[in-house]
TINUMAR-662026 format. One record per residue (C-alpha): residue number from 1; residue in three letters; chain; x, y, z. Coordinates in nm, 2 decimals, m for minus. Example, Ala and Ser with C-alpha at 12.3 -4.5 7.8 and 13.67 -1.06 7.14 Angstrom:
seq/type/mol/px/py/pz
1/ALA/A/1.23/m0.45/0.78 .
2/SER/A/1.37/m0.11/0.71 .
//
This chain:
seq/type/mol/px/py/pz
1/UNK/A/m1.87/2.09/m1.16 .
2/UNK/A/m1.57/1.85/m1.19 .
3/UNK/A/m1.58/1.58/m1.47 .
4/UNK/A/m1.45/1.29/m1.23 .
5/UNK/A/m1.44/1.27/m0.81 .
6/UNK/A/m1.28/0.96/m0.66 .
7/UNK/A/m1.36/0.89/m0.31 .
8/UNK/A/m1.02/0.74/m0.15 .
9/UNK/A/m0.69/0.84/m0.20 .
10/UNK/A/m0.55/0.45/m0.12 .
11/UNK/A/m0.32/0.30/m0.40 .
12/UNK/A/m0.64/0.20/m0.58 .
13/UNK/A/m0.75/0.56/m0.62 .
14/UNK/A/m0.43/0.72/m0.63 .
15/UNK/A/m0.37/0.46/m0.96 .
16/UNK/A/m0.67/0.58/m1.09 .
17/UNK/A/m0.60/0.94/m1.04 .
18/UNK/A/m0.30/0.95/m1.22 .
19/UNK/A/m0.43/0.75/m1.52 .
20/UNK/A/m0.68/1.03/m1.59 .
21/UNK/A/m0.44/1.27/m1.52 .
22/UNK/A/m0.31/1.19/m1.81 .
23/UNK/A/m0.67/1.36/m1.97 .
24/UNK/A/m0.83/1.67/m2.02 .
25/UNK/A/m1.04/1.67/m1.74 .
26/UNK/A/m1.14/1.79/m1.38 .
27/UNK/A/m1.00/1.56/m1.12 .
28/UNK/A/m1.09/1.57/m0.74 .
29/UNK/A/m1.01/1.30/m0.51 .
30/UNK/A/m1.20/1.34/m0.18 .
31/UNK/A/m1.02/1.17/0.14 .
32/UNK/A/m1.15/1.16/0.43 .
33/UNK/A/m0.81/1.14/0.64 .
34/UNK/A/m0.55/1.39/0.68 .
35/UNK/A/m0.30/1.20/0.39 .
36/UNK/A/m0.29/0.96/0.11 .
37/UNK/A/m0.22/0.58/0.18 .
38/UNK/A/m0.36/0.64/0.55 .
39/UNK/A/m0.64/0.31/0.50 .
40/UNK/A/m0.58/m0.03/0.39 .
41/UNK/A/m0.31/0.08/0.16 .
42/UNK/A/m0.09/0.17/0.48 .
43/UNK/A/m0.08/m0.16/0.59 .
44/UNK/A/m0.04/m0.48/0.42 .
45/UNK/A/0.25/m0.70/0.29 .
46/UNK/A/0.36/m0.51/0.03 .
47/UNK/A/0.43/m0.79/m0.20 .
48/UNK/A/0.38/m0.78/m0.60 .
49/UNK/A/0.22/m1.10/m0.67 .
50/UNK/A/0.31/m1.37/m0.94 .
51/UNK/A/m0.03/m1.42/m1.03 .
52/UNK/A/m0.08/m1.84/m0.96 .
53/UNK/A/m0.34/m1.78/m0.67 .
54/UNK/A/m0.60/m1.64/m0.82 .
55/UNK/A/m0.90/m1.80/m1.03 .
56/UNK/A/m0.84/m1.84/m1.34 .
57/UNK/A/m1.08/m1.63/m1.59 .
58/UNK/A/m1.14/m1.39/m1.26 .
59/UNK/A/m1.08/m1.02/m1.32 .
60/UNK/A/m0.83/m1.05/m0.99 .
61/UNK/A/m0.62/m1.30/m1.22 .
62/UNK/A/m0.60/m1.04/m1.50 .
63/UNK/A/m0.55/m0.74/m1.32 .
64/UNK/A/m0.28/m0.94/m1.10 .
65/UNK/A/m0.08/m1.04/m1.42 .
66/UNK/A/m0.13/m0.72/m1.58 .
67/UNK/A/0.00/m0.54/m1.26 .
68/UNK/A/0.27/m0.71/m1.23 .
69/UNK/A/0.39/m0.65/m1.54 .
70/UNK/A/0.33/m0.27/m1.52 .
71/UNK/A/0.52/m0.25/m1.20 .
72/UNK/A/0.88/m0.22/m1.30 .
73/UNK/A/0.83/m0.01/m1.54 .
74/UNK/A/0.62/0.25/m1.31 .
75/UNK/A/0.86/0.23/m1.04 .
76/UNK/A/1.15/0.34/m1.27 .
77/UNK/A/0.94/0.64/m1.39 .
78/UNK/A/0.83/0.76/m1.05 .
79/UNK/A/1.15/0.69/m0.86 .
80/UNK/A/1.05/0.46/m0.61 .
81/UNK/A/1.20/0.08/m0.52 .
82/UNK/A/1.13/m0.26/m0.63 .
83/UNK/A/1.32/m0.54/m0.64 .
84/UNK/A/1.16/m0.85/m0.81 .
85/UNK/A/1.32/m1.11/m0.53 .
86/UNK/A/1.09/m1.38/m0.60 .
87/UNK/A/0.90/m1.61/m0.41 .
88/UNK/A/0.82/m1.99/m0.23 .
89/UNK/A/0.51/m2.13/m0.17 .
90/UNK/A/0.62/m2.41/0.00 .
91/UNK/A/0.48/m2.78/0.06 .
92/UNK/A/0.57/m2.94/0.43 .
93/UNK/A/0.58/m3.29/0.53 .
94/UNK/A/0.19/m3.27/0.63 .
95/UNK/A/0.04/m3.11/0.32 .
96/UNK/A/m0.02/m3.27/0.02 .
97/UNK/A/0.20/m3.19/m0.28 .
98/UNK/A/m0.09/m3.18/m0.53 .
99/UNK/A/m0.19/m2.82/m0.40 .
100/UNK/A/0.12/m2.70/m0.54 .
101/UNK/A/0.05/m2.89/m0.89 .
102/UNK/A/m0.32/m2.72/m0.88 .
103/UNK/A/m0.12/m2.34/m0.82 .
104/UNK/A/0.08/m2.42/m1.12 .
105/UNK/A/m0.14/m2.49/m1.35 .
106/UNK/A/m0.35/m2.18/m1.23 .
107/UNK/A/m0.04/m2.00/m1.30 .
108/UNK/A/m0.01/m2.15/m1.63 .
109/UNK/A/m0.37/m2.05/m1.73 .
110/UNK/A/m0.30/m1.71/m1.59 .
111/UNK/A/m0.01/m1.67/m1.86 .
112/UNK/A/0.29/m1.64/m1.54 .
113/UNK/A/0.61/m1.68/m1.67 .
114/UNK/A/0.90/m1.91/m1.53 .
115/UNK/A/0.71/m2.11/m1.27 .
116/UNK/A/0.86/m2.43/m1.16 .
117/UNK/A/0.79/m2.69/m0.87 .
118/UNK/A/1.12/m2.76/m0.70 .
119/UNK/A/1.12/m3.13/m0.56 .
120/UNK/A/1.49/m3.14/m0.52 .
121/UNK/A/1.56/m3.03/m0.13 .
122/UNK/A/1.92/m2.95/m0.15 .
123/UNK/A/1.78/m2.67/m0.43 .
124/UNK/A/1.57/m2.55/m0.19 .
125/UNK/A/1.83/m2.52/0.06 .
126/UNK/A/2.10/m2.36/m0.16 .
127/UNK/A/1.85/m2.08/m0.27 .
128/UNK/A/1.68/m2.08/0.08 .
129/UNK/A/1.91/m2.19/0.35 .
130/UNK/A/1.69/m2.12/0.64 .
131/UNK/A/1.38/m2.30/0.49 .
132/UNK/A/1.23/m2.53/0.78 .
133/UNK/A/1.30/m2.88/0.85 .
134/UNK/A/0.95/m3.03/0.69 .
135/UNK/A/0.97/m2.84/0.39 .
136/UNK/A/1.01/m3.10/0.13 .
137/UNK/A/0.91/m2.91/m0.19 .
138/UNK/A/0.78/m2.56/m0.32 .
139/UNK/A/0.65/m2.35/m0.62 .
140/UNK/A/0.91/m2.08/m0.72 .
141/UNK/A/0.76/m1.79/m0.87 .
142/UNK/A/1.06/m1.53/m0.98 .
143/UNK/A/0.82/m1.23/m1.10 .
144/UNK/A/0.69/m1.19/m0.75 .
145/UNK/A/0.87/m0.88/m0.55 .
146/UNK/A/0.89/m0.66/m0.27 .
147/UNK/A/0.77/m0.25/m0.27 .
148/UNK/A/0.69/0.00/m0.05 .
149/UNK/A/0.30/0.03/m0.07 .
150/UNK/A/0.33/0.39/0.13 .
151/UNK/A/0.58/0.52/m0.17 .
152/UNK/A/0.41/0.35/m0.44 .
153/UNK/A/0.06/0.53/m0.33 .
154/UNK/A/0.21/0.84/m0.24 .
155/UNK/A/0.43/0.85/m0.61 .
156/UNK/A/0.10/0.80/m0.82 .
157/UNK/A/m0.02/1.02/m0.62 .
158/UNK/A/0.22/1.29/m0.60 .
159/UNK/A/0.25/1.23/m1.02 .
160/UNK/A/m0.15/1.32/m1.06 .
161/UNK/A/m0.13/1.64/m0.85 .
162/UNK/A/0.19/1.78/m1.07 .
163/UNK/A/m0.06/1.66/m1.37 .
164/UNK/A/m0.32/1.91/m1.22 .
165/UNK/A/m0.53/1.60/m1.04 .
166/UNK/A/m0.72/1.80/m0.68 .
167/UNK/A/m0.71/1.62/m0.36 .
168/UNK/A/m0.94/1.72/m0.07 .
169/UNK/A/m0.80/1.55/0.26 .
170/UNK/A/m0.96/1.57/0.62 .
171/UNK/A/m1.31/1.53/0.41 .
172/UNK/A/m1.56/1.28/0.49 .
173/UNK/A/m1.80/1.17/0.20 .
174/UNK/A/m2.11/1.12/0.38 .
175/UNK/A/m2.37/1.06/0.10 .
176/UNK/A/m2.38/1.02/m0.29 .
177/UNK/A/m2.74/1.12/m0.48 .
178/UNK/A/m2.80/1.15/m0.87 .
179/UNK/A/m2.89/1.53/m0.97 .
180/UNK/A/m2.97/1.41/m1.35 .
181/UNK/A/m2.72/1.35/m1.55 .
182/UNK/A/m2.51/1.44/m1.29 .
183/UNK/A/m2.39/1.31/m0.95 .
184/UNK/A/m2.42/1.54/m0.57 .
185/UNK/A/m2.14/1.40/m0.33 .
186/UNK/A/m2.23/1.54/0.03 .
187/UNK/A/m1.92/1.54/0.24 .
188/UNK/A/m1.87/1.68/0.56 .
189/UNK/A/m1.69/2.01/0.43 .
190/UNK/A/m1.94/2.08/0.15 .
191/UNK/A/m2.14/1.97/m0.17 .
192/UNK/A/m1.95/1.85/m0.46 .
193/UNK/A/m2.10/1.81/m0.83 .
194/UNK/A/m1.95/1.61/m1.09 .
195/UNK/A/m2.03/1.42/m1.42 .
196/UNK/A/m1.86/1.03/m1.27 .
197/UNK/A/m1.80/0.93/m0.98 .
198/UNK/A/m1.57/0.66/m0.88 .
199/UNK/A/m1.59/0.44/m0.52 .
200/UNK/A/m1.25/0.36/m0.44 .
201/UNK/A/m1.31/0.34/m0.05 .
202/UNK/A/m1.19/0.06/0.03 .
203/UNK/A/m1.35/m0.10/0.30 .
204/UNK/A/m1.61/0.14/0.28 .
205/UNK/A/m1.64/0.12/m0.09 .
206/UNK/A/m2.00/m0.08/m0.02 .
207/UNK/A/m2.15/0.21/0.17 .
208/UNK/A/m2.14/0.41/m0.08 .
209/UNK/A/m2.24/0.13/m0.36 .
210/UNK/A/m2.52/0.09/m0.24 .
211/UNK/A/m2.66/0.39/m0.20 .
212/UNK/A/m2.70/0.45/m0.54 .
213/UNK/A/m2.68/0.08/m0.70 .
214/UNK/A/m2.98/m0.15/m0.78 .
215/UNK/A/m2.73/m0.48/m0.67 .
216/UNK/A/m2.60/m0.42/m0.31 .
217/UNK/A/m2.25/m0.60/m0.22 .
218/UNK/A/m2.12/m0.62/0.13 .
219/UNK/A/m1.75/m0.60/0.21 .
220/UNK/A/m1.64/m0.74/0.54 .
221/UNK/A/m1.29/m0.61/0.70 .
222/UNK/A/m1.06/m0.90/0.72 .
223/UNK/A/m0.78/m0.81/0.96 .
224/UNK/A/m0.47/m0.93/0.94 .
225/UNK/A/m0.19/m0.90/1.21 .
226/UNK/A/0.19/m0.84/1.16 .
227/UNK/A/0.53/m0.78/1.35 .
228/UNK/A/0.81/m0.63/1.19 .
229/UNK/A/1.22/m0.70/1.25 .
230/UNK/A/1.48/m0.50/1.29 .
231/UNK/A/1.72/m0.52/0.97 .
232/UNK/A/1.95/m0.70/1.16 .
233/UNK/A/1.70/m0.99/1.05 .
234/UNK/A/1.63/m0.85/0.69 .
235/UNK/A/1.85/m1.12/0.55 .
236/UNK/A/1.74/m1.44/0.71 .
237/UNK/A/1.52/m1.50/0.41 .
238/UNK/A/1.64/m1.36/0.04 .
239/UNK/A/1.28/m1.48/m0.10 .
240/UNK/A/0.92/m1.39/m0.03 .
241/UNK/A/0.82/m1.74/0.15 .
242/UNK/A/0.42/m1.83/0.18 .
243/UNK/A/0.30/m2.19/0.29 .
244/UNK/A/0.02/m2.37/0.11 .
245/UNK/A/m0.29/m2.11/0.09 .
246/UNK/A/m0.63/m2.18/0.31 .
247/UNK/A/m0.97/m2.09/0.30 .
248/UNK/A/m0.83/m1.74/0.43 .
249/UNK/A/m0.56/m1.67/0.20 .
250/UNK/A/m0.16/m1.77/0.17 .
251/UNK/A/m0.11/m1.80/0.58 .
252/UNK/A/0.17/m1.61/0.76 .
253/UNK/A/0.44/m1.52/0.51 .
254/UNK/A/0.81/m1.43/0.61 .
255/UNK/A/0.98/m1.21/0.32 .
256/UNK/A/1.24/m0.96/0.33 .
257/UNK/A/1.14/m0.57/0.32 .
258/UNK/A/1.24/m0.32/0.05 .
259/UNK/A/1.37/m0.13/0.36 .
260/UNK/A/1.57/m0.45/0.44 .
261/UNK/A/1.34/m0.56/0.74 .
262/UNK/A/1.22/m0.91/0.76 .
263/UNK/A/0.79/m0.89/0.79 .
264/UNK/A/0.58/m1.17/0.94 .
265/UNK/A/0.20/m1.19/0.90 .
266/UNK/A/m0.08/m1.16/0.86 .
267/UNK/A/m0.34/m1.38/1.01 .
268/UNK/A/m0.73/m1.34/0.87 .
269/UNK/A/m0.99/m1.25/1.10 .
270/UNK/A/m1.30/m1.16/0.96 .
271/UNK/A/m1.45/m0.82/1.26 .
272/UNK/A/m1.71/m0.61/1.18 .
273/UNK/A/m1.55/m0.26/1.27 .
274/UNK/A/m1.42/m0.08/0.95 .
275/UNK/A/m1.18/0.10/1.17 .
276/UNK/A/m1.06/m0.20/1.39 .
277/UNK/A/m0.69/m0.19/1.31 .
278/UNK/A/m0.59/m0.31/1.66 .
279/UNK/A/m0.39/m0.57/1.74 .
280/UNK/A/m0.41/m0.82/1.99 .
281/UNK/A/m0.23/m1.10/2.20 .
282/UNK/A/m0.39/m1.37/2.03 .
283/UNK/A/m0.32/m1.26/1.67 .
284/UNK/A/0.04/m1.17/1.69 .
285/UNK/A/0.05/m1.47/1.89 .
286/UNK/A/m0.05/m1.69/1.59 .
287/UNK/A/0.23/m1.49/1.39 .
288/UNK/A/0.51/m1.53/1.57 .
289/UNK/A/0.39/m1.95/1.63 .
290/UNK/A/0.31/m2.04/1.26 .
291/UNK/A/0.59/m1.84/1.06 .
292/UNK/A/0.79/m2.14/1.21 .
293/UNK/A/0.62/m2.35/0.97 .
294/UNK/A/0.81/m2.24/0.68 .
295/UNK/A/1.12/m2.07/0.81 .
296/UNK/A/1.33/m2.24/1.13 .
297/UNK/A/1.58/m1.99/1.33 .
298/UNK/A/1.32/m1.65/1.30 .
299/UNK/A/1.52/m1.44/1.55 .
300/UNK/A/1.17/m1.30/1.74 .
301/UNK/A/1.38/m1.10/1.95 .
302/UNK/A/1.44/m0.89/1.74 .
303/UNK/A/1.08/m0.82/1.66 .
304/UNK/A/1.03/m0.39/1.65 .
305/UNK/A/0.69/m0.34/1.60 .
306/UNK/A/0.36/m0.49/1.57 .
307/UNK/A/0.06/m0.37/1.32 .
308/UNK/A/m0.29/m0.44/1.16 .
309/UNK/A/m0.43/m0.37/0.83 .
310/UNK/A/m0.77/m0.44/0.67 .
311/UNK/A/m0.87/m0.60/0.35 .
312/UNK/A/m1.15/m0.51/0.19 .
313/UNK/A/m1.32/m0.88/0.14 .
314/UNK/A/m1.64/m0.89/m0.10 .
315/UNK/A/m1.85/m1.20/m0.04 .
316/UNK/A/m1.75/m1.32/m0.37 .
317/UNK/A/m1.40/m1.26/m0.35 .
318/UNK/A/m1.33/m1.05/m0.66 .
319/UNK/A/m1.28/m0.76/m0.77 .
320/UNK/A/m1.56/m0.52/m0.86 .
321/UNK/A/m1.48/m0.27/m1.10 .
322/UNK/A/m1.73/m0.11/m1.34 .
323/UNK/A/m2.05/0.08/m1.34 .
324/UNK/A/m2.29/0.01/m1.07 .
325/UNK/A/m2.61/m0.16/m1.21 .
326/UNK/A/m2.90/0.11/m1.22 .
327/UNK/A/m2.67/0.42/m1.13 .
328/UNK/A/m2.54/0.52/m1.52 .
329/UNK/A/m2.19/0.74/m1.43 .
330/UNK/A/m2.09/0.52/m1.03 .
331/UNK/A/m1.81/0.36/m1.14 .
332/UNK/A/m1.72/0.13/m0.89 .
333/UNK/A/m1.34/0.01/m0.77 .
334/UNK/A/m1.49/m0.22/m0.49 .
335/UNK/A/m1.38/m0.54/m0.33 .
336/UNK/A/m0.97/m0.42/m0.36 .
337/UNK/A/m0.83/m0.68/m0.14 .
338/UNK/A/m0.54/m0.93/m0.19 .
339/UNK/A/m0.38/m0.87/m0.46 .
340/UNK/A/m0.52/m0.54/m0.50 .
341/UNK/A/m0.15/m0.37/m0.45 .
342/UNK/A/m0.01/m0.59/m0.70 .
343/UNK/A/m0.31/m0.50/m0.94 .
344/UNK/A/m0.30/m0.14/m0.83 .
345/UNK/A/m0.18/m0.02/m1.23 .
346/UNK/A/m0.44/m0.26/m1.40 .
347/UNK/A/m0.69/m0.10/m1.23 .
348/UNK/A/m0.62/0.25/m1.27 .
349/UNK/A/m0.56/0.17/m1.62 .
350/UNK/A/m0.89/m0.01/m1.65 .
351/UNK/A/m1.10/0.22/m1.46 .
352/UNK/A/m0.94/0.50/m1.67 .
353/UNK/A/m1.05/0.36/m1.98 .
354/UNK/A/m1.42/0.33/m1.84 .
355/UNK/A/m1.37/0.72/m1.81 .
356/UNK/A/m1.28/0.77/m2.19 .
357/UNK/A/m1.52/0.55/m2.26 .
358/UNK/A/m1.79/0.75/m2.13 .
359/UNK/A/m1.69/1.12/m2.17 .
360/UNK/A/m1.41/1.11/m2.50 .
361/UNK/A/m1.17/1.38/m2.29 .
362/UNK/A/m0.83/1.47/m2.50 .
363/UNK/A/m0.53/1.31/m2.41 .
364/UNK/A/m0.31/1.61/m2.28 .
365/UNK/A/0.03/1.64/m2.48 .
366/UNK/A/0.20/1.79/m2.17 .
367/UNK/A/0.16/1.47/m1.95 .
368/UNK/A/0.43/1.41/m1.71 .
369/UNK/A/0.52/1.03/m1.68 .
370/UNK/A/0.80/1.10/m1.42 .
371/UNK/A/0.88/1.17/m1.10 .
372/UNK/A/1.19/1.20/m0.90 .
373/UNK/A/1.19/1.09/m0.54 .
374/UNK/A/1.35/1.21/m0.20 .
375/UNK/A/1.72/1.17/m0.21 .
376/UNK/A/1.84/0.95/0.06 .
377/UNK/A/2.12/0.99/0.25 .
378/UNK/A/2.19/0.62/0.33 .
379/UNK/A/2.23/0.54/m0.04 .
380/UNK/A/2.48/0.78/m0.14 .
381/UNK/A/2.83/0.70/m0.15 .
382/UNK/A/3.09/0.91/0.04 .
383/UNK/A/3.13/1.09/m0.22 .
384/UNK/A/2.79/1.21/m0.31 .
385/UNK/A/2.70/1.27/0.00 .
386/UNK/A/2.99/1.53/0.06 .
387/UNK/A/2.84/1.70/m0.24 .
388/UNK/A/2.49/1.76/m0.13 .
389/UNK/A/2.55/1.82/0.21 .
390/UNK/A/2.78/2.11/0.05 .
391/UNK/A/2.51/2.23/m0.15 .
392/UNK/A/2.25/2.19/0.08 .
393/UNK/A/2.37/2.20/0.46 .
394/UNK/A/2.05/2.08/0.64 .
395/UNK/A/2.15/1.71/0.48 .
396/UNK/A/2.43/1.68/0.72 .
397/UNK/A/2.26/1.69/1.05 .
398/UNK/A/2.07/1.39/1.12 .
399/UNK/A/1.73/1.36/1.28 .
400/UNK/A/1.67/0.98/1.28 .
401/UNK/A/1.97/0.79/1.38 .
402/UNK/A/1.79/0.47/1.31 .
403/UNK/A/1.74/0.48/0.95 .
404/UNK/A/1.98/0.75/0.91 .
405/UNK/A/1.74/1.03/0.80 .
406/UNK/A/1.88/1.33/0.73 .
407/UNK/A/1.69/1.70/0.83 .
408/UNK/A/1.69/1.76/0.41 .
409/UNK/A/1.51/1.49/0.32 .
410/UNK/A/1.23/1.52/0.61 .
411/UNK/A/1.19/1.89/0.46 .
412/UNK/A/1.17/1.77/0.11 .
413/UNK/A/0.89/1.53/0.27 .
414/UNK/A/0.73/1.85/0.40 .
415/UNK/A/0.76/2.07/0.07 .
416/UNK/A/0.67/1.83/m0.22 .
417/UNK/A/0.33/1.80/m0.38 .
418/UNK/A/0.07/1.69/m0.14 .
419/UNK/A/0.37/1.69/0.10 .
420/UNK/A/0.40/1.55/0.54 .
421/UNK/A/0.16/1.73/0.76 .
422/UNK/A/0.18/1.48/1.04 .
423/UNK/A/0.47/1.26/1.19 .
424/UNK/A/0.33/0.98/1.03 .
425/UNK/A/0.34/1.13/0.70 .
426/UNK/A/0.69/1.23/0.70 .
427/UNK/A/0.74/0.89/0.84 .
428/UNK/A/0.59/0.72/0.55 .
429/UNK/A/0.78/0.93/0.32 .
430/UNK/A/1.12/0.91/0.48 .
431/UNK/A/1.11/0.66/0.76 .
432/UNK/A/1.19/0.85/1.05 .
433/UNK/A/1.08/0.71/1.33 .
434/UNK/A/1.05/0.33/1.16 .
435/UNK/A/1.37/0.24/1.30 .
436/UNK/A/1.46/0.00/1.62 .
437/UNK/A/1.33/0.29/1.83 .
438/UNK/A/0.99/0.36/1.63 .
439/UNK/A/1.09/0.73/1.73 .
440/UNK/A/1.19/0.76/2.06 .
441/UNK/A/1.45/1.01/1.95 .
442/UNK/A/1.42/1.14/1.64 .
443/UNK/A/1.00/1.28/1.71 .
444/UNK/A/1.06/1.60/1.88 .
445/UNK/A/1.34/1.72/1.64 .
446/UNK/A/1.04/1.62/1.37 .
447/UNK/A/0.76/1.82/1.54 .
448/UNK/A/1.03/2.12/1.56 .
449/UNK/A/1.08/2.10/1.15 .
450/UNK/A/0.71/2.04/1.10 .
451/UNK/A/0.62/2.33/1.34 .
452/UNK/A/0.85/2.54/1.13 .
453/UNK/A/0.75/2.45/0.81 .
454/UNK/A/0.39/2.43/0.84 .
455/UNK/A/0.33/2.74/1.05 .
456/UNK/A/0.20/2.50/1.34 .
457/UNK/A/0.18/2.50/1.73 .
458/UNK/A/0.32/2.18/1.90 .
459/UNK/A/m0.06/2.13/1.98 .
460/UNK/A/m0.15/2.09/1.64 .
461/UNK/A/0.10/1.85/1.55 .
462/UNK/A/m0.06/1.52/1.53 .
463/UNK/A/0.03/1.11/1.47 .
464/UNK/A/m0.21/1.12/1.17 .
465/UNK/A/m0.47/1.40/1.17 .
466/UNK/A/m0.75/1.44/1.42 .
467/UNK/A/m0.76/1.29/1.73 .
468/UNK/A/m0.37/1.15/1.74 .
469/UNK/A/m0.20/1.52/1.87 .
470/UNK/A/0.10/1.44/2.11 .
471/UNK/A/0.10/1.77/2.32 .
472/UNK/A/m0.16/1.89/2.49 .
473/UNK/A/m0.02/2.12/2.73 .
474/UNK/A/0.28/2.31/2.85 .
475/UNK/A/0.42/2.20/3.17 .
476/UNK/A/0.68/2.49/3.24 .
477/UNK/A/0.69/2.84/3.12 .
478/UNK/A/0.30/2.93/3.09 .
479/UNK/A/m0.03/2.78/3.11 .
//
């Protein structure tokens, strides 16, 4: 019998698990892929938010503001980077200037600091030098900022296991039912019991809702398509740069990376398939012909890679986070879309106090706030890195030439809590393979360390769990 079991391990259920870990009480979160952040917390634009877009009085406006302002101080405790850079919503020749007067004063209710509508275009220019020819005017937000959503996730996620938080990947919640004053969560390894349960499955999350819930909710996937530069583009913007938003959300953006990349996307397609994450000619067509609106000179050659991600989009557009109407202990985490990365802390702190709420557990008084991340060769001076390679060899021969990743830090990948299994997990942990190849050269030498490590055949090496393996077969030497 465990006291709490969240289904996802996304960054909304990742937040969550590491709030209660800071409890007395027994923690599982179910997963049904093989690794944390492996849904719609893989993909998206990994910005913080301001908090001027959404409604004002919403529970997405309070959870943006209050995310933001937990972020820096949650990054510097679990070692991972964020750089406040700011951003532009900017007004062209053809829009109409009052939209950025009505995002203003949104911000203003919403309590965002330091906004400012900037009329003046030689401003614009001096902060934003590439800014397109029709831009004519813009509202600079300087809280917004740049993360990585797979290190944020897999921090707080990482920081609840150390706090003795249970994860069950490669498990497939199949069905939630009531037993009492209990809950039964049916998954596809086994029964479960436990007191709460907590639906943080993103675009799933209504599946299980309403199950058990007297008010059903549907979630659509909204997909949005992106391509990714190489970092010899990182620096054609220093801002995060969004046009007026639509009916479907800010439009493509063009911002700068935390890894120093330059990111264009994503368009808003609403598909039926919660697993669609495909993505096609016409969508990365629409990228690469409307980030022009805001940004002139995008060097598209130099594009690297292309992706899709889904957003969980409730019919009401907001966030759902609470106990389900006539199922006393479902707490639901539902509707996480846009900015649902941003809000990521909020929530886990919110949903966390729902938990105290409703079973009064002890705060533990050997709670670990910290963590310290993978040391990374590229940031080390000289200096430093002479020292570790000294006193650990393996961080002297490099695996990924790209993104200069050393063999150390992919086995400090492998052996930390809830550590790589796959190539994409040692990927998301240390970038090998995100590079200007995307792993041409560097995958082989990552399969060799990961068949090492993890007491694996080549076979059973996979992309990202079942159904992605990359060898099936020997050619030479044997059957």
């Amino acid at each position: 019998m465990y006291d709490v079991i969240i289904i996802g391990a996304g960054v909304t259920g990742s937040a969550i698990a590491r709030e209660l870990s800071r409890y007395d009480l027994k923690t599982l979160v179910v997963e049904k892929e093989e690794d944390v952040c492996a849904g719609t917390s893989k993909a998206n634009s990994a910005i913080v938010h301001a908090g001027y877009d959404c409604e004002p009085g919403t529970l997405m406006a309070k959870l943006n503001a209050r995310g933001n302002e937990l972020m820096g101080p949650l990054c510097k405790d679990l070692d991972i980077p964020f750089d406040r850079v700011g951003s532009f919503v900017v007004c062209t020749k053809d829009d109409d200037p009052k939209g950025l007067e009505v995002l203003y004063d949104r911000g203003q209710k919403n309590g965002i600091p330091d906004l400012e509508i900037i009329t003046d275009r030689e401003r614009l220019l001096a902060m934003e030098p590439n800014l397109s020819d029709n831009v004519v005017a813009a509202l600079y937000a300087p809280t917004a900022g740049i993360i990585c959503p797979f290190l944020l996730t897999i921090a707080m996620a990482e920081n609840a296991c150390v706090n003795g938080v249970e994860f069950a990947f490669n498990t497939k919640v199949t069905e939630v039912k009531p037993e009492g004053d209990a809950w039964r969560v049916e998954t596809d390894k086994g029964t479960y019991n436990t007191k709460l349960v907590i639906d943080a499955a993103g675009v799933y999350a209504d599946v299980f809702h309403n199950q058990v819930s007297t008010r059903k909710i549907h979630i659509t996937p909204r997909k949005g398509e992106y391509c990714l530069l190489d970092k010899s583009a990182g620096k054609h913007v220093k801002h995060t740069i969004f046009v007026l938003p639509g009916k479907f959300g800010k439009g493509i953006l063009v911002t700068p990376t935390i890894h120093g990349n330059l990111l264009l996307g994503p368009t808003a397609t609403d598909i039926e398939d919660k697993d669609g994450t495909n993505t096609t000619s016409s969508g990365l067509g629409e990228v690469l012909s409307k980030a022009p609106v805001a940004v002139k000179d995008i060097p598209t050659r130099q594009v690297i890679t292309s992706f899709a991600g889904l957003r969980a989009h409730e019919d009401h557009h907001e966030f759902i986070i609470g106990e389900a109407e006539g199922a006393p202990g479902f707490i639901d985490a539902c509707g996480i879309e846009s900015p649902g990365l941003t809000s990521s802390p909020a929530i886990g702190e919110m949903v966390a106090g729902i938990v105290a709420d409703k079973l009064h557990p002890q705060k533990k008084d050997n709670f670990v706030a910290t963590r310290k991340g993978i040391v990374h060769l590229n940031e080390l001076s000289l200096e430093e890195r002479n020292a570790l390679i000294k006193e650990r060899p393996e961080y002297g021969t490099i695996v990924c030439r790209c993104e200069t990743v050393s063999e150390g830090e992919i086995l400090d990948a492998i052996r930390r809590p809830l550590g790589a299994k796959s190539l994409d997990g040692v990927k998301r942990r240390v970038r090998a393979g995100m590079g200007r190849c995307q792993g041409g050269f560097c995958t082989p030498k990552v399969m060799d360390l990961l068949e090492r490590e993890l007491g694996l055949t080549k076979d059973q090496i996979t992309k990202s769990g079942d159904g992605s393996a990359f060898v099936y077969g020997k050619t030479k030497g044997g059957a």
